[in-house]
C-alpha positions, 0 to 999 in steps of 0.5 A: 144565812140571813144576811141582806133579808130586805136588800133583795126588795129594791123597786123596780117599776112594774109595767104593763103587761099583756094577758097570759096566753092561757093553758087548758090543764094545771099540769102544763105550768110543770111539764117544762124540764128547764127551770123556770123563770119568774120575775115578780115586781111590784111598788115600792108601797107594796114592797114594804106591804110585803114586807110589814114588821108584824111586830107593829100589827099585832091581832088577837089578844090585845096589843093592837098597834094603830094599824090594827083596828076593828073585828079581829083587829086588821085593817080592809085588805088584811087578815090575822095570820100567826098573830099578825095582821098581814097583807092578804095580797100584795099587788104585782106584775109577773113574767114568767118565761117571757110572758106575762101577767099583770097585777097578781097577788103575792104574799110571803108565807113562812118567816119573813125575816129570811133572806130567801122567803117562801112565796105563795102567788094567786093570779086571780087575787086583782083580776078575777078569773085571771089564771096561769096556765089555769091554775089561780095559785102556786107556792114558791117553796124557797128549798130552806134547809136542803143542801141538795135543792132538791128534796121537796120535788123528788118527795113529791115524785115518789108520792105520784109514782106510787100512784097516790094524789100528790102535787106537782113540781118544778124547779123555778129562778126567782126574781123581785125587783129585778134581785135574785132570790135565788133557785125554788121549787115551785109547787102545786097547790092543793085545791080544786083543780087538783082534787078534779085531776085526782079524783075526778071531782072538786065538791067535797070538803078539804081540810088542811092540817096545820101544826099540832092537828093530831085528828084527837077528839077534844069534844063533841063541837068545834067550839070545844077544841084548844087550840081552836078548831079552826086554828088547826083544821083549816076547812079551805073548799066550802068555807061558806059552810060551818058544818064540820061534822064530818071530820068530827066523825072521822075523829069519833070513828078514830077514837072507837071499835067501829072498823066498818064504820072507819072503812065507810068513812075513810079510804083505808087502802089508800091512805096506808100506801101514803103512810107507807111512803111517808115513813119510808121517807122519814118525813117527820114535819108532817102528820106522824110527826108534828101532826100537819102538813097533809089536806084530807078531802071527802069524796062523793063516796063519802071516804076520806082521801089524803094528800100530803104537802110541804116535803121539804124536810123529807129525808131524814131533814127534820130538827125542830122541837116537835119530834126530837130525833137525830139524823141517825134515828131518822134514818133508822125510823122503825116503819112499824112506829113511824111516829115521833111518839104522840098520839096519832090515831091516824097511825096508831089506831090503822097500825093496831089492826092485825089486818091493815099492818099486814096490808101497810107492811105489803105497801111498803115490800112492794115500794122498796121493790119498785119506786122506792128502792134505792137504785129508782130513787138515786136515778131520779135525785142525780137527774134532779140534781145535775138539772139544777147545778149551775142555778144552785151555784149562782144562789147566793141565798140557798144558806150552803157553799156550793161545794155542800150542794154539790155533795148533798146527793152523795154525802151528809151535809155536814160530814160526820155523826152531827145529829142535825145534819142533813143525810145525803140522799144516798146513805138515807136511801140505803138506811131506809133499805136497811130499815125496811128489810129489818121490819119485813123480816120480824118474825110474826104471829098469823093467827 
């Protein structure tokens, strides 16, 4: 549903607005059970900002529009984002359950053509050190795609409840201009602040892997990557660094027999329970499948951790071109080949170790046991998705009817054998209960 993509941008005048009170941990922007309301507004300057055709700003590799001038062909106060020179920041008032912050950063971050965008704020983007309840950015996450509304912070829940480094999430009613966008779920970035919560420090390396980041070693520098290096391993703390050298080896330790050297450099346990729960939901747009959407971060052990992002496709939800399975595959994604075929040394080289597939099997019996058996994780979706009723009802921009939200828990979104449906998250939970038994039950060889 695309209908009215830049009718929900009418100005509003922004006023003046007092300090945000403060908040000592990340975690209080997300404890509240009520859904959150945010009102953004802005000028009718930077709504059309926010909105620019990037058609006319185009960046790097030549037809440069009279915007685009200079280095990598954006104006002061842009950057090229997918092949487009866009607005880093766009500068706006917020309120948020009657209290405020004035001149945040905001950006839309996915497809701006869609009547309801994803959003990414940063409160420090205009007034530096200026947090929200100390955090200096969230996503707001647009639910695309999910009849229930609610697959992105339940994905996330489970990760957390299997004590794994995930962020938070909550529902969210957004406005700009004083227009409704509709019900989101706003989301916790992955950054320092995180890292500390996680991991009790923030000093290391995170990488983000974009689209495509398969973890391959294409050379011996980064200078010898296609696509570029940069382009899919987005190095986002200690980016006045270009030493990179340590995720080089991770990929050099990826691609050999070197066990103890791979047990050194990444925290192997760990990352197998997150496999473990990743498979078990099918989540397909992210590293086994499309080869992105996880940041991996370096301790001050040395060991990579790993932490996912971006599960609004989780369930069984995927259908784009990078792994071509129906909702029926997806259901029945055998645990032990939880990739969509291409390499993905993260996963093939760790599941090809008789040691570590035993230790990832023992994950995933001891979670389809506790937080992923289909009882704990229906608890959670029903809870979730009563939360959010009468706000999804009143969203005339989440592109399904609300008698489709209202089934989505229950019942495939359409009805019937449509290979791109999205499952219910009942059937999908007792098909990943039926898989997993299935692979348990494989008689195998204990020499």
């Amino acid at each position: 549903m695309r209908s009215g993509a830049l009718l929900f941008l009418f100005l509003v005048p922004a006023g003046c607005h007092a300090p945000w009170p403060g908040g000592s941990a990340g975690e209080e922007a997300f404890e509240s059970n009520a859904i959150r309301e945010w009102s953004l507004d802005m000028t009718d300057e930077n709504r059309l900002r926010l909105i620019a055709d990037p058609g006319s700003m185009t960046c790097q590799g030549g037809g440069l529009g009279p915007a685009c001038q200079d280095e990598a062909g954006c104006p002061a106060g842009c950057a090229c984002q997918e092949g487009a020179c866009r607005w880093r920041w766009v500068e706006a008032d917020m309120e948020v359950d009657g209290m405020r912050l004035s001149r945040v950063g905001v950006r839309i971050t996915g497809d701006r053509r869609e009547a309801k965008p994803h959003l990414r704020v940063r409160f420090d983007a205009f007034v530096p050190g200026q947090r929200f309840f100390s955090l200096s950015t969230i996503a707001l996450r647009a639910n695309r795609g999910d009849p229930s509304q609610i697959r992105e912070k339940l994905a996330f829940e489970l990760f957390r409840r299997a004590n794994l480094c995930a962020p938070r999430a909550a529902f969210a009613w957004v406005k700009l201009n004083g227009e409704d966008l509709g019900l989101y779920t706003q989301v916790q970035r992955v950054d320092r602040k995180l890292l500390s919560a996680c991991f009790g420090e923030d000093f290391g390396n995170l990488y983000r892997l974009q689209a495509g980041a398969d973890l391959v070693l294409r050379g011996e520098r980064p200078e010898d990557f296609d696509p570029p290096f940069a382009a899919l391993y987005e190095k986002t703390t200690n980016e006045g660094s270009a030493d990179v050298s340590d995720l080089l080896w991770l990929m050099r330790l990826l691609a050999s027999d070197d066990l103890a050297g791979l047990e050194r450099t990444l925290d192997i346990d760990e990352y197998l329970r997150l496999l473990a729960v990743n498979s078990w939901l099918s989540n397909l747009d992210s590293y086994p499948g499309t080869g992105g959407n996880v940041y991996l971060y370096r301790d001050a052990s040395g060991r990579f951790r790993i932490i996912p992002w971006d599960l609004s496709r989780a369930f069984g939800n995927y259908h784009g071109p990078a792994c071509a399975l129906s909702a029926d595959e997806m259901q029945a994604l055998d645990p032990e080949a939880p990739t969509c075929g291409d390499p993905r040394p993260l996963v093939d080289r760790l599941l090809a170790v008789p040691a570590y597939r035993a230790a990832y099997l023992r994950h995933l019996a001891d979670l389809a046991g506790s937080a992923l058996s289909p009882g704990s994780v229906m608890a959670l979706a029903r809870r979730f998705h009563a939360s959010v009723q009468d706000a999804a009802h009143r969203d005339g921009r989440k592109g399904f009817s609300n008698a489709e939200f209202d089934a989505a828990i229950e019942s495939d979104t359409p009805p019937g054998t449509n290979p791109v449906r999205a499952p219910g998250i009942r059937p999908f939970a007792l098909a990943r209960e039926r898989a997993v038994r299935e692979a348990l039950a494989k008689p195998r060889d204990v020499r």
